[in-house]
C-alpha positions in Angstrom: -6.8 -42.7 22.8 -3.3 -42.0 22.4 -3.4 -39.8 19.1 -6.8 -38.0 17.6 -7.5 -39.2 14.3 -8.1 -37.1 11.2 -11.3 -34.9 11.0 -13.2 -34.6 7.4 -13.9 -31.3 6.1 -17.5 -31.9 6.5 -17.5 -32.6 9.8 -15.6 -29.7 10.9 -18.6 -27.5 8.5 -21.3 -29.3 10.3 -19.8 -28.6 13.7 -19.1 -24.6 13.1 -23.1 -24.4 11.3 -24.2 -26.3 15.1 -22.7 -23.3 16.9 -23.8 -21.0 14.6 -27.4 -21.4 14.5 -27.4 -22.6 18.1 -28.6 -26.2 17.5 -28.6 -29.4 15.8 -32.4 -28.8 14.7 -31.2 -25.6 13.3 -28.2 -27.2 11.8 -30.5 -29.6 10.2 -32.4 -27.3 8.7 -29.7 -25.1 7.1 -27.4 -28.0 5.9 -30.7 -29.7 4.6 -29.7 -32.8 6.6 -31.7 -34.8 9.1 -31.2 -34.4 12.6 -29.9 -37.6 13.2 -27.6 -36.9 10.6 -26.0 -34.2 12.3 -26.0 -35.5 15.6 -23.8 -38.9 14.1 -21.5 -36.3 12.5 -20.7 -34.4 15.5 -20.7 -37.8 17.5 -18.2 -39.3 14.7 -16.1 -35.5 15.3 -16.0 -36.3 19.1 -14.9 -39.4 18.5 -11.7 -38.7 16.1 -10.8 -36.3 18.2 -11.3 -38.4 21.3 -13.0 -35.5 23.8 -16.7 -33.9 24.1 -17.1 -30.9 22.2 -20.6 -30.1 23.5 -22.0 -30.1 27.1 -25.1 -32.3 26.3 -26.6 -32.9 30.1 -26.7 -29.7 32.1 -28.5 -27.4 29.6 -31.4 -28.2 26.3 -29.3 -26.0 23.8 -25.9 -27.7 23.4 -23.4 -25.6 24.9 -19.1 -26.5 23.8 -17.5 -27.7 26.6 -13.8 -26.0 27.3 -12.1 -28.5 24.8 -14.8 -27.5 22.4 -14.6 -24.1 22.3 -10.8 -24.4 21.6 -11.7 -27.1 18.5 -14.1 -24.2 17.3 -11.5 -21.7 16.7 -9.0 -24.0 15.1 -12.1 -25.7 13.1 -12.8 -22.1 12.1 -9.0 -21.8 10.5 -9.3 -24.6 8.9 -12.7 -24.4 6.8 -11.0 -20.2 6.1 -8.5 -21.4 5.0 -10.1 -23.8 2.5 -12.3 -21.1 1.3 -9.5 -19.0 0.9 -7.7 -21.7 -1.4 -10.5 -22.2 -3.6 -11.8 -18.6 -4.1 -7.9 -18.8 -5.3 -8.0 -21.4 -7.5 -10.9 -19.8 -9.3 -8.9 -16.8 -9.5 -6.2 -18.6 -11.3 -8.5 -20.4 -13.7 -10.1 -17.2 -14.7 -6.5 -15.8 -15.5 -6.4 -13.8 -12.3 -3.0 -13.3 -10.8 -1.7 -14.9 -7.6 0.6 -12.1 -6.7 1.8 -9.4 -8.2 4.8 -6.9 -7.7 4.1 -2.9 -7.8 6.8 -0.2 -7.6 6.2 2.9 -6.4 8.3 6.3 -6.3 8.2 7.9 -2.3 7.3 10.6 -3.8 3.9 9.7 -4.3 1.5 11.1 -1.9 0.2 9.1 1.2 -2.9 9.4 0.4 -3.3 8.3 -3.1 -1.3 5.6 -2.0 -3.4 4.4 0.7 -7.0 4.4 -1.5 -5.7 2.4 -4.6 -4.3 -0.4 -2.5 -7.3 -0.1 0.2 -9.3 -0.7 -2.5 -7.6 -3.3 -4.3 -7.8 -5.1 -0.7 -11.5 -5.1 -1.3 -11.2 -5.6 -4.7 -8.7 -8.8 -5.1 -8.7 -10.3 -1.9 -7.0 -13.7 -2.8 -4.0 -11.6 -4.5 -0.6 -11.5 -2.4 0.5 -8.0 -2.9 4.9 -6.7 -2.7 4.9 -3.3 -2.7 8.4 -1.6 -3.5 9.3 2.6 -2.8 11.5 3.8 -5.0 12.8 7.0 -6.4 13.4 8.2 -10.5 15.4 5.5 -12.1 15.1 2.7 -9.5 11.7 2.6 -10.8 11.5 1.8 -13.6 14.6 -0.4 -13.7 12.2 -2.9 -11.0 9.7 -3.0 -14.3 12.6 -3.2 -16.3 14.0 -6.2 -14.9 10.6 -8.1 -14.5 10.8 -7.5 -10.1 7.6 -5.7 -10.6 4.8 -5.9 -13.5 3.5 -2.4 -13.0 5.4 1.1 -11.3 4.4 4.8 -10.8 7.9 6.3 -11.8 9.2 10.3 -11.8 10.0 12.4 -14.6 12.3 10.0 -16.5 12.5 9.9 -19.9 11.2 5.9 -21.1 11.7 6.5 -24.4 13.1 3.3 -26.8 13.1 1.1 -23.6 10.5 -1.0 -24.3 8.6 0.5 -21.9 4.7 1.8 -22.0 3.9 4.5 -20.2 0.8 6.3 -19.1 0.2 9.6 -17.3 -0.9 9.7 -13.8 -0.8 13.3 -12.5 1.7 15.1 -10.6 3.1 17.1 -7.1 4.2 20.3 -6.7 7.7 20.3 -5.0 9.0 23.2 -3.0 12.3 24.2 -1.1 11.8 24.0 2.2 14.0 24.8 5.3 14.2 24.5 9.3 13.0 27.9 10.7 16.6 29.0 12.1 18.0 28.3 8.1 20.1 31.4 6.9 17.9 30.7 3.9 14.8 31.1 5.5 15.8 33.9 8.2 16.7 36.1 5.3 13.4 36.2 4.2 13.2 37.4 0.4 16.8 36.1 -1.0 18.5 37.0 -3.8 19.2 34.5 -6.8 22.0 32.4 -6.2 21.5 32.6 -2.9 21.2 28.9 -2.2 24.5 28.2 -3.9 26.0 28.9 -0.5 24.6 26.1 1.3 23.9 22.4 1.7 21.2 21.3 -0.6 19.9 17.6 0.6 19.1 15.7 -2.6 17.7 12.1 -3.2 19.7 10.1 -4.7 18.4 7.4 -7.3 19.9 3.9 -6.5 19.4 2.8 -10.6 22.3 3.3 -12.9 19.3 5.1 -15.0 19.9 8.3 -14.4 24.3 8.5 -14.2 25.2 12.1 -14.4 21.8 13.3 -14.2 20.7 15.4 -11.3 17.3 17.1 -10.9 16.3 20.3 -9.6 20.1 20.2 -7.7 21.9 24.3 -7.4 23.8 24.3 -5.4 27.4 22.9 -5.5 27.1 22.4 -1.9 25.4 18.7 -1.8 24.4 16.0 0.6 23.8 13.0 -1.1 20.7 11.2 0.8 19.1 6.9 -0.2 15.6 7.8 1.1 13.1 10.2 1.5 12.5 9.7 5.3 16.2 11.0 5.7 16.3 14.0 4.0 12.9 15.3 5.9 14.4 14.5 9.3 18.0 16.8 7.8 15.6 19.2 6.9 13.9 19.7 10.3 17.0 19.6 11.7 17.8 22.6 10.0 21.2 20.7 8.3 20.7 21.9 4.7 17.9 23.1 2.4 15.9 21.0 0.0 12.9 20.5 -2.6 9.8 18.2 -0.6 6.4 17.4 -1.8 3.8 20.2 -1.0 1.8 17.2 0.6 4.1 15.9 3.1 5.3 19.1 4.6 2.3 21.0 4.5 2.0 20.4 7.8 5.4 21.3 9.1 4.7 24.8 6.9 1.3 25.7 9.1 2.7 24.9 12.4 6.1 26.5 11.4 8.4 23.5 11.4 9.6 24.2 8.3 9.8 27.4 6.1 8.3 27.7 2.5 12.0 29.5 0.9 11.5 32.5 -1.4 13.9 31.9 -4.0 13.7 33.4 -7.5 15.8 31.2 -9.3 14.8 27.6 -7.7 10.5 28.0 -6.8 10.3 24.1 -7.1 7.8 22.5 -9.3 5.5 20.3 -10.2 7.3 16.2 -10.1 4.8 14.4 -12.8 4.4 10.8 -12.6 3.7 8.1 -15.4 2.5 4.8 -14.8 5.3 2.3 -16.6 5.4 -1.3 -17.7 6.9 -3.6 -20.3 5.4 -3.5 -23.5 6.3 -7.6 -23.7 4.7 -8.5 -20.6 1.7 -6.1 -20.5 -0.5 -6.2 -16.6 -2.8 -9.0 -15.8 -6.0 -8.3 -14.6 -5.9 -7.2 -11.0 -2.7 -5.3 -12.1 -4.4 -3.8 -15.1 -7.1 -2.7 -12.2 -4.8 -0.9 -10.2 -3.1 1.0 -12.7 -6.5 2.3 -13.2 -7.2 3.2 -10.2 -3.8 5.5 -9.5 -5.3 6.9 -13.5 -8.2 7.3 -11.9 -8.3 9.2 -9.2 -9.1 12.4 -8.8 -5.7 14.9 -7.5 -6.2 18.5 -6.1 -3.6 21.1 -6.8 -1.7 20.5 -4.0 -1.0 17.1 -5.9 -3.1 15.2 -3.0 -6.1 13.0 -3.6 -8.2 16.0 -3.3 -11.5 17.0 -5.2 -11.0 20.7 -3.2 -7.6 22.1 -2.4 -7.8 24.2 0.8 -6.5 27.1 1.2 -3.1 26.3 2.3 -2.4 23.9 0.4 -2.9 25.8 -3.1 -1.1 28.3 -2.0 2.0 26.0 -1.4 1.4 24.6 -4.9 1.8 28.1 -6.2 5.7 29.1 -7.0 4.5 32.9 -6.9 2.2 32.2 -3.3 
């Protein structure tokens, strides 16, 4: 046989339920087929393919041969992936997304993050997910510009931009700084005090927010594109900056970073609003996650948290 022919679907369904159940009685039996019935498909299998899939003569209980048990995993792909395309298709006919785009802004804790799309996994399992991090402006200029149907955006004003918005809690930000900081070796420090040094700010990548600057000073500034950045300066002891209480709280405890006492720049709490068009309002799955994130249930220290421990409300405190 030079070139195995095609195998049917069913074939390839009667051959995994043989293996299963561990016989072509059993096989029978669940597929509510005769015997003989089974034994012609598998026979009609062998055949297409052109090898033995199952070692008939040395044992009563069909065992696969080597080829066999290669055919099982590839037959297993196959009859997934068909189940996979149809659960899809129903999807679609019920008006259920295939993919959607979400944007969300890095400051977002981890752990909220990591419960609404664990559980939309569960939830929507035949819809494709692109997830974009963002900052501020760049936001809400995704949702703007149809790149993403839903986003979890900063404090930016969405007013008369034909955008809906919804609230969705908040994190408290505080300036932080490497042990070995002036800022932080002085201790107590006077207002005005971090006027004198480098203050690492985020930068948002949107023409949103041109001229705007939040929670910025000093008129000392690095300029930094991501998040990721600006905590590696920070440990690094290169500047002083404004972080979410989550993310650092850590780095706080084991003395990584220092909590600064500054009167005149304590930090805050960054609020976040769930954003979309008002033209193209969420499907479902998307209407179900922007529930979730509404959802869920944030401690003080802006965490997914019923309880804040001790630590971490007193971070979320400007006067702890």
């Amino acid at each position: 046989m030079s070139e195995p022919g095609t195998p049917t679907l069913d074939q390839l369904k009667v051959f995994i339920t043989v293996v299963d159940v561990g016989s072509f009685a059993g096989a029978a039996r669940k597929l509510n087929r005769a015997t003989s019935v089974i034994s012609y498909s598998i026979g009609n299998l062998e055949s297409q393919l052109g090898m033995p899939l199952f070692d008939r003569e040395s044992t009563r209980r069909p065992q696969l041969t080597l080829a066999g048990k290669a055919m099982l995993a590839e037959a297993r792909t196959v009859i997934s992936g068909i189940d996979g395309m149809r659960s899809k298709a129903k999807g679609l006919l019920q008006g259920l997304e295939g993919e959607i785009h979400v944007v969300l802004d890095v400051m977002l804790p981890a752990d909220r993050v990591a419960d609404a799309l664990s559980a939309f996994r569960e939830e929507f399992p035949t819809v494709a997910l692109h997830l974009h991090m963002e900052t501020l402006g760049a936001v809400t200029e995704l949702v703007l510009n149809r790149r993403a149907v839903i986003g979890i955006s900063g404090p930016l004003d969405q007013a008369g931009s034909g955008m809906e918005k919804i609230a969705c809690g908040s994190v408290p930000m505080i300036p932080v700084a490497a042990p070995q900081h002036p800022l932080s070796v002085a201790g107590r420090n006077q207002p005005g005090a971090g006027r004198d040094h480098i203050q690492l700010v985020l930068t948002d990548r949107s023409r949103l927010t041109d001229g705007r600057d939040f929670a910025v000073v000093s008129s000392r500034t690095w300029r930094l594109a991501d998040l990721g950045s600006k905590y590696i300066l920070l440990k690094a002891g290169i500047g002083w900056g404004n972080m979410p209480v989550p993310m650092i709280a850590e780095d706080i405890a084991v003395g990584r970073l220092v909590h600064l006492d500054m009167p005149d720049a304590r930090g805050g709490d960054y609020g976040f609003d769930i954003v979309f068009r008002t033209d193209t309002p969420p499907g479902p799955a998307a209407r179900w996650l922007l529930e979730r994130f509404e959802s869920q249930s944030v401690g003080t220290d802006g965490a997914l948290s019923a309880t804040a421990s001790p630590l971490m409300a007193s971070l979320a405190d400007p006067n702890g």
